[in-house]
Each structure stands twice: as structure tokens, then as C-alpha cells.
VOPAGU-2260 file (C-alpha; in pm, 1 decimal, decimal comma):
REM VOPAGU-2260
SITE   aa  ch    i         X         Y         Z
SITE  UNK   A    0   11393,0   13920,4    9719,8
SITE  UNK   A    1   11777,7   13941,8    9813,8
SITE  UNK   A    2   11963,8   13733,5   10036,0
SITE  UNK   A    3   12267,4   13864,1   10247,0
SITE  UNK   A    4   12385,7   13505,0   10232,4
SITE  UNK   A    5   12348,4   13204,4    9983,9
SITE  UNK   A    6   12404,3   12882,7   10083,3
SITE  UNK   A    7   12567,4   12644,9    9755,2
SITE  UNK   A    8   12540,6   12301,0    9798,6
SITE  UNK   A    9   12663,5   12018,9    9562,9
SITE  UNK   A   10   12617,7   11680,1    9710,6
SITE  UNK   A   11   12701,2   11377,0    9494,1
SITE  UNK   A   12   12926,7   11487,4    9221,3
SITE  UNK   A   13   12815,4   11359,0    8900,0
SITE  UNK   A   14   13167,1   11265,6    8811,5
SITE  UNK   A   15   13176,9   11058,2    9095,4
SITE  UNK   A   16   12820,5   10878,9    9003,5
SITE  UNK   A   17   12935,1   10723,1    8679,9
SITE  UNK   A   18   12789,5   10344,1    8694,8
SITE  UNK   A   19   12989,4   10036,4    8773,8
SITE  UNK   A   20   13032,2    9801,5    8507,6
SITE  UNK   A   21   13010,0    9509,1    8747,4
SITE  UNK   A   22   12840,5    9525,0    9043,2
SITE  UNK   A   23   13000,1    9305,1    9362,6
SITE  UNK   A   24   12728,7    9006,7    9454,1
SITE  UNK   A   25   12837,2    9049,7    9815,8
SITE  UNK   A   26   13063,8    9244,6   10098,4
SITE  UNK   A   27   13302,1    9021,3   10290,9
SITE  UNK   A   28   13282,0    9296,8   10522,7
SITE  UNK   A   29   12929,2    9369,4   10548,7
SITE  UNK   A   30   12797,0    9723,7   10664,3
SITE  UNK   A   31   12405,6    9675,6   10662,9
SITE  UNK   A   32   12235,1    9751,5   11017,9
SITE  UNK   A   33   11919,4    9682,7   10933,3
SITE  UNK   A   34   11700,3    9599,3   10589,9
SITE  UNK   A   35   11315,7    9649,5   10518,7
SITE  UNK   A   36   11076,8    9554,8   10292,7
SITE  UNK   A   37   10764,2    9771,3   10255,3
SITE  UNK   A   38   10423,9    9714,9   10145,0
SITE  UNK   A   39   10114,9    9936,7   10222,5
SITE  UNK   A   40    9804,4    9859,1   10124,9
SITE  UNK   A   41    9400,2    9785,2   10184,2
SITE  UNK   A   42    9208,3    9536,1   10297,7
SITE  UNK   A   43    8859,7    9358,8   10271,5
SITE  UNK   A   44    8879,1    9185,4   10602,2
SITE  UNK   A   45    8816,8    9380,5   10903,8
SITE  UNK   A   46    9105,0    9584,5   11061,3
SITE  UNK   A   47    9104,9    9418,9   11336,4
SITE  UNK   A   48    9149,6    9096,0   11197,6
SITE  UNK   A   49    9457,4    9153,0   11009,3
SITE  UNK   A   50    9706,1    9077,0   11242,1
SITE  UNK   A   51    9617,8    8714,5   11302,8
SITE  UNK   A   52    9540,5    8592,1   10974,5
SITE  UNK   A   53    9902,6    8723,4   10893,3
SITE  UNK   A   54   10069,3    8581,0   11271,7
SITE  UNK   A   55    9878,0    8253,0   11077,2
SITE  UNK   A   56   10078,1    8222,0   10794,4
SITE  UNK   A   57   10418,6    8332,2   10940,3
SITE  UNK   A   58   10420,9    8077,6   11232,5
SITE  UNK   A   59   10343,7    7786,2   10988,1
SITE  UNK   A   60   10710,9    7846,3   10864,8
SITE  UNK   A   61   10879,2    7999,0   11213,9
SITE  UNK   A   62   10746,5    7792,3   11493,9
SITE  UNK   A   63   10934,5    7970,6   11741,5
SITE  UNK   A   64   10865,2    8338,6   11654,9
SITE  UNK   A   65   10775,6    8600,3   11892,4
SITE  UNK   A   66   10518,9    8843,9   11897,8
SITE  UNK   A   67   10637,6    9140,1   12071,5
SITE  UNK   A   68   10290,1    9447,3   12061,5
SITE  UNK   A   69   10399,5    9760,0   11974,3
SITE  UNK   A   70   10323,7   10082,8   12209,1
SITE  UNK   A   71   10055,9   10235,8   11921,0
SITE  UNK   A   72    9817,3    9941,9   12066,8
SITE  UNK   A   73    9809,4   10204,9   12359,2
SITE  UNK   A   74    9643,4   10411,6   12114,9
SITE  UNK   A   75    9227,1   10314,4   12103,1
SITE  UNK   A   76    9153,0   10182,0   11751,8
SITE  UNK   A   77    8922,8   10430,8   11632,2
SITE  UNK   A   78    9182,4   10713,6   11704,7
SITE  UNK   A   79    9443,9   10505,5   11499,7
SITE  UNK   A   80    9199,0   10434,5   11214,6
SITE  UNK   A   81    9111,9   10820,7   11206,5
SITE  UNK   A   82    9467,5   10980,8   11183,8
SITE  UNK   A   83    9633,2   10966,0   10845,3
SITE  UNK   A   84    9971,2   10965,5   11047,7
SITE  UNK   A   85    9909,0   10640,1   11166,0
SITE  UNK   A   86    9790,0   10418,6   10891,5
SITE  UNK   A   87   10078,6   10307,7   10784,7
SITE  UNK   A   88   10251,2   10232,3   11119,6
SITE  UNK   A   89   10269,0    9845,0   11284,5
SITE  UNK   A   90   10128,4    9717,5   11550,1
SITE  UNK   A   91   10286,8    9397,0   11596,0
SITE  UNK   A   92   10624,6    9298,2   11611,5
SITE  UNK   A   93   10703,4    8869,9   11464,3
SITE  UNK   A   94   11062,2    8828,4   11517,1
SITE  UNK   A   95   11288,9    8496,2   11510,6
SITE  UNK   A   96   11646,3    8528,6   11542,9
SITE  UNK   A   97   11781,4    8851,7   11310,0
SITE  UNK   A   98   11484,6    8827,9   11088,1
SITE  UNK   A   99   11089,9    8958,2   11153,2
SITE  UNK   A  100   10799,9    9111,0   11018,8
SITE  UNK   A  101   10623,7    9469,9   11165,5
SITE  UNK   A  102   10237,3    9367,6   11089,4
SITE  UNK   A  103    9973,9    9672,0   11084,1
SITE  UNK   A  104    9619,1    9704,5   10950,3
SITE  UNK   A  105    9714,6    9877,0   10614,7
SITE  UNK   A  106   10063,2    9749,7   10679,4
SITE  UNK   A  107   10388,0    9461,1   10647,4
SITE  UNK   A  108   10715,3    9498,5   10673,2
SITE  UNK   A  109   10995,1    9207,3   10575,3
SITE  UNK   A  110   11300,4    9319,0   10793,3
SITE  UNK   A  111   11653,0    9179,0   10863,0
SITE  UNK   A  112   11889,3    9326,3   11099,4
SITE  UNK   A  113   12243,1    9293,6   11129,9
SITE  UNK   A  114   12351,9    9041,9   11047,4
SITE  UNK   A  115   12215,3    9043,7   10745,7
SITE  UNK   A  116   12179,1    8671,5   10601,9
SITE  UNK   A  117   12226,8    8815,0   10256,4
SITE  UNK   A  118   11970,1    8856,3    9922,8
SITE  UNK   A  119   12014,1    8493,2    9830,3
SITE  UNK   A  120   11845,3    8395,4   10189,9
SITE  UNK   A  121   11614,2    8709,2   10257,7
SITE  UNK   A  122   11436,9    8707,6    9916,3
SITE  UNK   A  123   11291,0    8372,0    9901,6
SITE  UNK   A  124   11143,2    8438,6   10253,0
SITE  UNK   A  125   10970,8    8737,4   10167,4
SITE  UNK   A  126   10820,6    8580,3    9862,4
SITE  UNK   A  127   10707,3    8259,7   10058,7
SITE  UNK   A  128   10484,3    8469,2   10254,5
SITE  UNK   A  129   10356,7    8759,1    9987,8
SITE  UNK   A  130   10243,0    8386,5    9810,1
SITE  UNK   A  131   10027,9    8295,3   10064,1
SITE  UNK   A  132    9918,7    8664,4   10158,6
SITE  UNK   A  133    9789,2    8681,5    9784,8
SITE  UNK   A  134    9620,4    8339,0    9780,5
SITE  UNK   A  135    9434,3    8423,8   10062,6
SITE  UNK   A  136    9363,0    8797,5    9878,8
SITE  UNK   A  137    9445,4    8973,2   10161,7
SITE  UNK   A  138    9559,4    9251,1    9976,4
SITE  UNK   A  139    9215,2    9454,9    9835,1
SITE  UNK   A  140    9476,6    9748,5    9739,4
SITE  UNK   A  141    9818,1    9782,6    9747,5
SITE  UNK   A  142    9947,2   10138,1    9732,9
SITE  UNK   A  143   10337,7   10141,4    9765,0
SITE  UNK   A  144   10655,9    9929,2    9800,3
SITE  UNK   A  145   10939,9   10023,8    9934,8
SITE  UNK   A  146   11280,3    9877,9    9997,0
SITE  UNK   A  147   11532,8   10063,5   10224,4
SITE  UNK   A  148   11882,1    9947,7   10341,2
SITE  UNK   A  149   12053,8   10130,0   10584,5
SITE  UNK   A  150   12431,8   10117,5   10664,9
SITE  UNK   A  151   12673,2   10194,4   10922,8
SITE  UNK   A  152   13009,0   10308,5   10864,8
SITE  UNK   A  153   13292,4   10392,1   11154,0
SITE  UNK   A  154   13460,5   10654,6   10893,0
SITE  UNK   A  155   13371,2   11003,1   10820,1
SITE  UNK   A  156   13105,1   11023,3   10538,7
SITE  UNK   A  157   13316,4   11270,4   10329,6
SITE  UNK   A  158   13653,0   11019,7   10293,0
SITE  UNK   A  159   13441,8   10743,7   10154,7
SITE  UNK   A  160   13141,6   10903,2    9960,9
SITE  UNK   A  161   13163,6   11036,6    9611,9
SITE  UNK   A  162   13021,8   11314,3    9716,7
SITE  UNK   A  163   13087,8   11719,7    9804,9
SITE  UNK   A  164   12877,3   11957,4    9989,0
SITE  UNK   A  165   13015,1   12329,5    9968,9
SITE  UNK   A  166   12839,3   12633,7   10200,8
SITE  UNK   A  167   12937,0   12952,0   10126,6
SITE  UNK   A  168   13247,8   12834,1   10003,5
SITE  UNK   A  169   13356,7   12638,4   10247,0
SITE  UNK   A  170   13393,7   12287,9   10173,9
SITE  UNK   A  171   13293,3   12021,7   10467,0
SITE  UNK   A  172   13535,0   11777,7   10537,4
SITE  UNK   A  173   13427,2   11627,0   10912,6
SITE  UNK   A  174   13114,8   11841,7   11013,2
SITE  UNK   A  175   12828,1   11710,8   11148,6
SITE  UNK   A  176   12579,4   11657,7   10850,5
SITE  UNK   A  177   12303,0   11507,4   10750,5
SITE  UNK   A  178   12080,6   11542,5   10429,3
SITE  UNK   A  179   11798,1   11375,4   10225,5
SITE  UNK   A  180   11778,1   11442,3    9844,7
SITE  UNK   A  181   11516,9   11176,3    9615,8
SITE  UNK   A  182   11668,0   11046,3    9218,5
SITE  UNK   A  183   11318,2   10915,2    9006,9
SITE  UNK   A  184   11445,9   10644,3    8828,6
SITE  UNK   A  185   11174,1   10482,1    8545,9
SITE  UNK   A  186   10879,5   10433,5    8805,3
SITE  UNK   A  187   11067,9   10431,5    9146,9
SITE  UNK   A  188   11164,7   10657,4    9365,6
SITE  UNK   A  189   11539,0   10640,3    9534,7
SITE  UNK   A  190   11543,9   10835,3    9851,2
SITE  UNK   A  191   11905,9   10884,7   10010,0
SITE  UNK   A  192   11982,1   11009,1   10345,9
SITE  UNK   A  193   12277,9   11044,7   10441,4
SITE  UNK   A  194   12432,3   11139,8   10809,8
SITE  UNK   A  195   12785,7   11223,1   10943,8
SITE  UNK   A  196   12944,5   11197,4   11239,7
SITE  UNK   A  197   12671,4   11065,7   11451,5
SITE  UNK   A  198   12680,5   10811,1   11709,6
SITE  UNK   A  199   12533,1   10474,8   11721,4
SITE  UNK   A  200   12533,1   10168,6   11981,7
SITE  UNK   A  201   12651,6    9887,1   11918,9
SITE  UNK   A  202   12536,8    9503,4   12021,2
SITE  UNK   A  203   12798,0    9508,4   12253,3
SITE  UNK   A  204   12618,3    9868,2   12420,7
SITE  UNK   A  205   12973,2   10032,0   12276,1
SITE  UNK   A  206   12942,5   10397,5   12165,6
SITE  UNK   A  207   13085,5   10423,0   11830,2
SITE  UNK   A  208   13068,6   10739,8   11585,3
SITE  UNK   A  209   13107,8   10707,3   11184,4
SITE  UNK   A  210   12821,6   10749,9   10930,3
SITE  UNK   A  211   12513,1   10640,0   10800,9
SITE  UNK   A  212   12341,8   10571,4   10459,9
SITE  UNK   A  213   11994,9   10542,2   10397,4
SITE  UNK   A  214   11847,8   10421,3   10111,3
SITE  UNK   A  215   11469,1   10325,6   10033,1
SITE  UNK   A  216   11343,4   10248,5    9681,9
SITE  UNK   A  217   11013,3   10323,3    9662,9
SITE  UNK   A  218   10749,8   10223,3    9419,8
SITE  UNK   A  219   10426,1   10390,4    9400,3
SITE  UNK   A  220   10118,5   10191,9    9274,8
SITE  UNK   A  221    9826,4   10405,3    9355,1
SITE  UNK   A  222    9709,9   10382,8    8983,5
SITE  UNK   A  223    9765,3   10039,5    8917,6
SITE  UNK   A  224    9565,8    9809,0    9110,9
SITE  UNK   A  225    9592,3    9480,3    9290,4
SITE  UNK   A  226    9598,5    9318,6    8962,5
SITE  UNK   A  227    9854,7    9462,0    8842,3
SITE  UNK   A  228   10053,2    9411,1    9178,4
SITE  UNK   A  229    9971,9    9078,3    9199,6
SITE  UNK   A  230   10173,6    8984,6    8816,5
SITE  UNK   A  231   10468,3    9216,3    8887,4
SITE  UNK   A  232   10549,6    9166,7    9229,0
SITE  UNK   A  233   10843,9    8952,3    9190,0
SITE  UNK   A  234   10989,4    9186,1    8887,0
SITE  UNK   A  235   10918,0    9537,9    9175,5
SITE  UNK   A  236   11091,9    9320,5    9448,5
SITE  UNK   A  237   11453,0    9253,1    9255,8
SITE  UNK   A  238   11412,2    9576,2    9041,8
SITE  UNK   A  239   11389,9    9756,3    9356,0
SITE  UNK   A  240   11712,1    9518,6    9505,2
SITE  UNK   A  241   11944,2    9586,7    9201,6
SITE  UNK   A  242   11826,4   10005,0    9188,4
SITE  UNK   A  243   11950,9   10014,9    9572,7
SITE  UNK   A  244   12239,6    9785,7    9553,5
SITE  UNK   A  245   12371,7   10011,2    9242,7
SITE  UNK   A  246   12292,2   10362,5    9442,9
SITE  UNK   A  247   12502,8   10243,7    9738,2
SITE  UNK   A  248   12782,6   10085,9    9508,6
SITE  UNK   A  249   12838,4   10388,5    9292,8
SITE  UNK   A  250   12790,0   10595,8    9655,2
SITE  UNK   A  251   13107,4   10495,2    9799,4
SITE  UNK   A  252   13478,8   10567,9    9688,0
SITE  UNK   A  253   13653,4   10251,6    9453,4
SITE  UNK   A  254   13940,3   10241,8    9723,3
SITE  UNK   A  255   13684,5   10216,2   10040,0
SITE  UNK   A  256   13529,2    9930,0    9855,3
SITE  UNK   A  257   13817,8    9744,3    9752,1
SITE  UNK   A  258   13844,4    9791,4   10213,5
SITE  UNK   A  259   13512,2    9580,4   10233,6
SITE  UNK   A  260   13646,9    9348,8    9992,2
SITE  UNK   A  261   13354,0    9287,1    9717,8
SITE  UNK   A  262   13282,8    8956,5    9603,9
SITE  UNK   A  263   13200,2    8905,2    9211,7
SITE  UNK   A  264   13061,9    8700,0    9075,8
């Protein structure tokens, strides 16, 4: 088969993906709209009872946390539990302040939104609860992790990305783009998405326009087993923090970094 046209497309030079030597601990000026941690899995309790042995453990430690129901409770439970497409998605919203937790049957996710309290604060939060979760055995299976950070940046993608995409020879510089490519790294799974020149409101309701990165480490455990969760989940949790941390890092441009003024250690 011939094509009148090809399309060439280089995104992420490698040149421009050599590692850091030093990653920064921290941004001064932090760019992080919103952080999640992932797990899927299965269950020996009943479906239905999943949600309130979690809300039990999470309001021990946030008294004031609010459960906010999420529209799929619209949806009749044996629809839910018979569509592959919704397995996987909360029902329940527990949020205090910037930090929360989307609960579903097969289902938790650890989330922070802007602004983010840092990895210092976050982690220890998320591994207070998995504790308990895993004394009580909640967790009959546990499939995947994932961990996805996703920033906002009021500058066009191409000035501050080391990255090029070329179509038909012409070179985009300010185009409206977006794009999803996935790296396997040892037994993860780094999925970038990246988006230019799209418009996002603010907590202020202002309109701005810039660019976003995506980026969710994933780590697949369909082979391995409870057991095997239960030993390494501390070592998947900051193995999955350091794999993102250096993606975005070695992402952007040195002089756009040295603009959000990196903290070392």
C-alpha cells in the first residue's frame, strides 16, 4: 500500500532525554494541578460493602472529611458490576481540604490537588491507610498501581519541552497538539501525554491557556498476587515517585527549570 502523504513525527529527542545527575527535591514554583495514586484490585467482602469499611478507616484520621457520591451511583449496581468499563471507576468522593480519596468497589485512589503539600507530606498518608487496608485484608487481589502527576504550564509546550514533533516537514512551534506515547521501564509502565495550547480554569474562574503534562507510572501485578503486593508495596510506591519525578525533570528545558527554581538537596 502507498500513501500520497506520510506523516514523520519525532517527539522527545533523545538528545534532549539524557538523565540528570541530580534530581531537584522540590519546585519553589510548583506546577502540579492535581496528583493520584492508583490501586485496582479484588475483594472478598461484598461490593457493596466496600465503601464503608474504607469511609471507616479514613475518618479515624480526618474527622472532618466529606463524602461527596459520585453520579455512577445513578447507575443500578448490577449494570455497574456487569460492564468492564466501569469496574474500575469510584463511587465515592472523601475529601478534606486539598487532599481526598475516590473509593470504588474494585477501586482507591490517594489524590492531592493543587496545592500540592509535597512527597514528604502525601506519602506517609497514603501509607497510613494502605496499613490498615491490608490488616484488615481488604485487598483479595490487587491488579495494578498507578501513579500519575499532571502539570500545568502558562507557556507553549514546544519552548520548554525537550522535545520536536515534525509533519511533513514542517516543524510545530505553537500549534494546537496533543499526544500520548508509553516508555516500559524494568516492570512499569510510563505513560506521557502531553497537550498544547489548551485552556484551563483557574481557582480564581480565570481563563488561562499554556500546556499540560501527564504522567502516570503504572505497575501491572496481574501475575503476582496479593502476597507479593503486600511485601513490595512501599518499594512500587517510591519506585513509581522517583520514575515520574525523573520523566518530568529530564521533560523540560535546563533554562525553564532553573525559572521554577529547583531546590536540591
Amino acid at each position: 500500500m502507498s500513501f500520497k502523504r506520510r506523516m514523520y513525527c519525532e517527539a522527545i529527542h533523545s538528545k534532549g532525554m539524557n538523565r540528570m545527575d541530580k534530581l531537584p527535591l522540590k519546585l519553589k514554583r510548583d506546577l502540579i494541578t492535581e496528583a493520584v495514586f492508583e490501586i485496582r484490585f479484588g475483594s472478598s467482602y461484598p461490593s457493596g460493602a466496600i465503601f464503608g469499611i474504607v469511609y471507616q478507616i479514613i475518618s479515624k484520621h480526618y474527622e472532618n472529611i466529606q463524602n461527596i457520591p459520585l453520579p455512577i451511583l445513578q447507575i443500578p449496581e448490577a449494570v455497574r458490576s456487569a460492564d468492564p468499563n466501569l469496574k474500575y471507576q469510584p463511587h465515592n468522593k472523601l475529601q478534606v481540604d486539598s487532599c481526598g480519596f475516590n473509593v470504588g468497589s474494585n477501586v482507591i485512589n490517594f489524590f492531592v490537588q493543587k496545592p500540592y503539600i509535597g512527597w514528604s507530606k502525601w506519602k506517609p498518608l497514603i501509607e497510613n491507610i494502605i496499613t490498615e487496608l491490608l490488616n484488615i485484608n481488604l485487598f483479595k487481589t490487587v491488579e495494578r498501581t498507578g501513579l500519575r502527576y499532571i502539570d500545568f504550564i502558562e507557556k507553549n509546550l514546544f519552548s520548554i519541552a525537550n522535545m520536536s514533533i515534525e509533519i511533513t516537514g514542517k516543524k510545530l512551534t505553537n500549534e494546537q497538539t496533543s499526544f500520548r506515547t508509553e516508555f516500559a521501564d524494568d516492570n512499569y509502565t510510563k505513560i506521557v501525554q502531553m497537550h498544547n495550547n489548551v485552556n484551563v480554569i483557574l481557582e480564581n474562574n480565570q481563563l488561562v491557556t499554556g500546556s499540560l503534562i501527564d504522567i502516570d507510572v503504572v505497575r501491572n501485578l496481574n501475575s503476582e498476587g496479593i502476597e507479593i503486593f503486600s511485601q513490595k508495596w512501599r518499594d512500587i510506591l517510591e519506585e513509581s515517585h522517583q520514575k515520574s519525578k525523573s520523566m518530568f525533570f529530564n521533560l523540560l528545558k535546563k533554562d525553564f527549570l532553573n525559572e521554577l527554581e529547583p531546590v536540591y538537596e
